[in-house]
N, C-alpha and C positions, 0 to 999 in steps of 0.2 A: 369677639370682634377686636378687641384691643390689642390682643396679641396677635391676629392676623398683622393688624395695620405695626406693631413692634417688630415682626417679624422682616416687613416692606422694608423699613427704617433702617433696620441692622445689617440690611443688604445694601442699600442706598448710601448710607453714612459713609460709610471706607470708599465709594465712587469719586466720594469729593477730591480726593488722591489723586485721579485720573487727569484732573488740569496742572495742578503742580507739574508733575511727571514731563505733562505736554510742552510747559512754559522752559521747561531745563532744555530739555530736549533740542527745539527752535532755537532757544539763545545759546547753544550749546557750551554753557555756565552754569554752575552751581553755587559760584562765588558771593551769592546773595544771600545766600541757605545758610543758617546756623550750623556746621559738622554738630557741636556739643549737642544742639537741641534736634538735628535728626538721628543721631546715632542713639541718641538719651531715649527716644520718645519710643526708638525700634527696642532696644534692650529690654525698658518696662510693657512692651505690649509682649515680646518673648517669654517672659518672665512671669508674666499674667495667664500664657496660653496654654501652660495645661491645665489650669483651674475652669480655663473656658470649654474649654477639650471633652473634658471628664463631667461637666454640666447636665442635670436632667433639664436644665431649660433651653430648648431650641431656641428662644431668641439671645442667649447670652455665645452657646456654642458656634451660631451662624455669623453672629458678630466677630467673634476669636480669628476663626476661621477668612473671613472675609477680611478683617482688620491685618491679619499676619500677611495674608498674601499681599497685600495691597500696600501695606509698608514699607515692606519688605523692596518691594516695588522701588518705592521711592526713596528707600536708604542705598539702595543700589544705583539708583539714576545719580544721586550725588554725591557719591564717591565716583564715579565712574564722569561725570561729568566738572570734576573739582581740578581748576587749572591749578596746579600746585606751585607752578612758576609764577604765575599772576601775584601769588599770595604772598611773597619774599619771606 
């Protein structure tokens, strides 16, 4: 049972992602977003994902997995979304 419901979690958890994403997007800025600490946060979850990868425990690998993409996600929306001229 616990691990069902870890498993709910670890798929769940990286969705939180999905608003950030949305909020850049709309204001189409990223000028509010840390660069250091999105690009910081994408490196160490990369860096993390083969340990997660090579996992016998399905909730740590679904995690990895769901956490990379979803990051990923949102290290792209903010470079991609970062006025560079704004920024002088």
């Amino acid at each position: 049972m616990f691990e069902k419901i870890a498993l709910v979690t670890a798929v769940i958890l990286p969705l939180f992602n999905i608003p950030l994403i949305v909020r850049i997007v709309q204001r189409k800025s990223s000028n509010d977003i840390s660069l250091s600490w999105a690009l910081g946060v994408w490196i160490c979850i990369l860096l993390m994902a083969p340990s997660g990868f090579q996992s016998e425990d399905i909730v740590w690998r679904t995690f990895n997995f769901m956490n990379v993409a979803l990051f990923s996600c949102v290290a792209i929306t903010v470079l991609k979304y970062r006025n560079w001229k704004e920024r002088g």
